[in-house]
Each structure stands twice: as structure tokens, then as C-alpha cells.
C-alpha positions as CSV (number, residue, x, y, z in Angstrom):
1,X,21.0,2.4,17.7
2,X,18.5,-0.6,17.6
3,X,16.9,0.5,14.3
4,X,18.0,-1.5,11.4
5,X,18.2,0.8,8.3
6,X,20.1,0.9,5.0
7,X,20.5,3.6,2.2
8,X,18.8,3.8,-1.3
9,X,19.1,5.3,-4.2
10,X,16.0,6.6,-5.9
11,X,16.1,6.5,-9.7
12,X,12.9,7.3,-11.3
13,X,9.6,8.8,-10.3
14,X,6.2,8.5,-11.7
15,X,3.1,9.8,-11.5
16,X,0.0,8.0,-12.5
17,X,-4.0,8.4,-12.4
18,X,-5.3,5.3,-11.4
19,X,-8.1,3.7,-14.0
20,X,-12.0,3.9,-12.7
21,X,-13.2,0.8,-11.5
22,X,-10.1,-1.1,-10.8
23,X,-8.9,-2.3,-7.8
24,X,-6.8,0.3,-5.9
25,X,-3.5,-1.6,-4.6
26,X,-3.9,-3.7,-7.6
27,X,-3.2,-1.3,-9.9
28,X,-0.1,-0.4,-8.1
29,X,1.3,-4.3,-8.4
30,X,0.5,-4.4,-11.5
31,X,2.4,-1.1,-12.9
32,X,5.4,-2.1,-10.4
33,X,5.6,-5.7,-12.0
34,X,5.5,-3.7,-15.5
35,X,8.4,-0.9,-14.9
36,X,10.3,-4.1,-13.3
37,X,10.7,-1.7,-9.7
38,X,11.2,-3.9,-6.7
39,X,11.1,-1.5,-4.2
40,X,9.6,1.6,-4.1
41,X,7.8,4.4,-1.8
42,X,4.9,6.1,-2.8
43,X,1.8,8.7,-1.7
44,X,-2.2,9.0,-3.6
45,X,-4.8,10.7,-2.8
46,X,-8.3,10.1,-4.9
47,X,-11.7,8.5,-4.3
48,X,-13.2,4.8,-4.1
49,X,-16.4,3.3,-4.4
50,X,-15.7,0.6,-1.7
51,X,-13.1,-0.2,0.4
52,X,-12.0,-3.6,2.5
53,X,-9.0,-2.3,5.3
54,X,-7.5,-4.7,7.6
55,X,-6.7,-4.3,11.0
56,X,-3.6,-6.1,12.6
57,X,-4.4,-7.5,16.1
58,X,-1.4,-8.1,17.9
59,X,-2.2,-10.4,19.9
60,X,-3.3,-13.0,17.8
61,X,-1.2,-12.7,15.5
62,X,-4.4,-12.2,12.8
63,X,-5.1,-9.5,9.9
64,X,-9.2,-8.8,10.7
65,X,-11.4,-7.7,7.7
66,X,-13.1,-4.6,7.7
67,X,-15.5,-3.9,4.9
68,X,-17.0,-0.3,3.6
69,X,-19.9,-0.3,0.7
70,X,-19.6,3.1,0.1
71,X,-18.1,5.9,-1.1
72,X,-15.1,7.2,0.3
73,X,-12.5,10.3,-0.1
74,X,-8.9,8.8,0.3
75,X,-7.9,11.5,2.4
76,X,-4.4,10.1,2.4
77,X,-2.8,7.0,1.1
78,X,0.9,6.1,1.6
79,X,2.8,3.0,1.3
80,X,6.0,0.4,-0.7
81,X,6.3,-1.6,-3.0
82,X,8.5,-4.6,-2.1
83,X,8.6,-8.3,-3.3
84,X,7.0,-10.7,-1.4
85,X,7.5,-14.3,-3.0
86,X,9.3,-13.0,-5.9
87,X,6.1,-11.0,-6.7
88,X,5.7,-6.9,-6.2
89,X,3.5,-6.5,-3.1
90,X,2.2,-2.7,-2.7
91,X,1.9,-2.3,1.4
92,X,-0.9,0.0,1.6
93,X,-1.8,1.9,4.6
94,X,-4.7,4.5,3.8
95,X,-7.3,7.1,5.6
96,X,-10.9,7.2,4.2
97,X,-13.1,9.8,5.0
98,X,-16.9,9.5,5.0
99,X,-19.7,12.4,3.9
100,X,-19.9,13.6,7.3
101,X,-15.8,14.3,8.1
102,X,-15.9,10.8,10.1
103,X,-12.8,8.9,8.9
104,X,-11.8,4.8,8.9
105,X,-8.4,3.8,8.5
106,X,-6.5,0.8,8.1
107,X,-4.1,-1.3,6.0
108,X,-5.9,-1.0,2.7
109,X,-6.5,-4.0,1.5
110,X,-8.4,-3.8,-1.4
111,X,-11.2,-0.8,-2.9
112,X,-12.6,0.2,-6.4
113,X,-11.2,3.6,-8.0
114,X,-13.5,6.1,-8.7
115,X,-11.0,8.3,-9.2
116,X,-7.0,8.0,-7.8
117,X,-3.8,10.1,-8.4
118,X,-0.6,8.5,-7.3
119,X,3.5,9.5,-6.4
120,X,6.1,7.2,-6.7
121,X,9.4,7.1,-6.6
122,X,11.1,3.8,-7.4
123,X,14.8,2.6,-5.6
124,X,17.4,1.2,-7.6
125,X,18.5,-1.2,-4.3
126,X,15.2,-4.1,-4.4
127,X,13.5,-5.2,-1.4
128,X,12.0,-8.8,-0.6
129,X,10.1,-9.6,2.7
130,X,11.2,-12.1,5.0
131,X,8.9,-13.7,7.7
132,X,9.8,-12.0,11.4
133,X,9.5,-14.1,14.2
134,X,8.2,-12.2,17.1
135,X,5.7,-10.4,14.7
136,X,4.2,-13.0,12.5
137,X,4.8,-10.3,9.4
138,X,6.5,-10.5,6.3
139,X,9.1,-7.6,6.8
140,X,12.1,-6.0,5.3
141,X,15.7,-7.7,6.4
142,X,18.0,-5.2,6.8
């Protein structure tokens, strides 16, 4: 098998309402960097008031910005927490639905709560991200 992979161990789980008006994935960062968890998985579902989502272009190598100014139903939200420079970096990946059922998706960069509920379930192994060649991403080495 060409996969790299390696077991964990989950030791605790949370759930959490994220605070109105705050920043999304900050939020997430910022309770990982207080429960000390360096790696973790975890699911949300809620609303925001805004939303920026990045899309990776492959080819050059480049995150591109997307902004919305509106409100938006997370209609699913799933991501990790890993470090990245020693620091707890939430890797968010989210799909946001508009009033009429249209949807946008993206990595989720940054959006205001209006209102959030969140899983997690921390791993006792920690993860830190490397830089990968071929990719230009900062990626688990396993």
C-alpha cells in the first residue's frame, strides 16, 4: 500500500457552541491551544454571518480567496487540528449553503458565528505539518 497512515489513540471529546461574533476557525485554535490538544478531528454544523473560503489551484501552487458577505447555513463543517510552527492550526474544510439551496464550498478560511455547534475528539499521539514537496502544502509526515 502507497498510503502512509499511523494509528491514534483518542482520549477525550468535547463538544462546544461556538461564541456569536467570533471568528469561526479561530475559535477552534484558540480552545485547542487551551486544552493543550495537538491533534485532533472534528465535525460543526451552525450559521455565519460571512464567510472567506479558499480554493487551492494546483497548478500554481496558490490558495485563491473567495469572499461571501452574507449569511450562510454551514451545512457541514469537518476538519483537524494539527500544529503548524509549534502553533495549533484548525484545517477547516466547510459547505455553505445560501437562501435559495445554492451551496459554496471551500477550505474555510475564516467567517463570523452567528451561531456554531462543534464535535471533537482529541488524540493523545500530536501532529505537526511538514512542508511536501510535490504539493507546496504543509502536510502530516507519517
Amino acid at each position: 500500500m502507497d498510503m502512509d497512515y499511523r494509528e491514534v489513540d483518542g482520549t477525550r471529546e468535547f463538544v462546544a457552541r461556538l461564541a456569536h461574533g467570533e471568528d469561526w476557525r479561530g475559535q477552534i485554535e484558540d480552545f485547542a491551544r487551551a486544552e493543550g490538544i495537538k491533534a485532533a478531528f472534528f465535525v460543526g454544523l451552525g450559521a455565519v454571518q460571512n464567510a472567506e473560503l479558499w480554493y487551492y489551484d494546483q497548478d500554481d501552487q496558490e490558495y485563491d480567496p473567495m469572499e461571501f458577505d452574507e449569511p450562510l447555513e454551514i451545512a457541514s463543517c469537518v476538519g483537524n487540528v494539527s500544529l503548524l510552527e509549534g502553533e495549533p492550526f484548525a484545517h477547516t474544510h466547510a459547505v455553505l449553503s445560501r437562501r435559495d439551496g445554492s451551496t459554496v464550498a471551500g477550505h474555510l478560511d475564516s467567517a463570523t458565528v452567528f451561531a456554531g455547534e462543534l464535535y471533537v475528539r482529541a488524540f493523545e499521539q500530536s501532529l505537526e505539518r511538514v512542508h511536501d514537496e510535490p504539493t507546496d502544502l504543509d502536510l502530516w509526515p507519517l
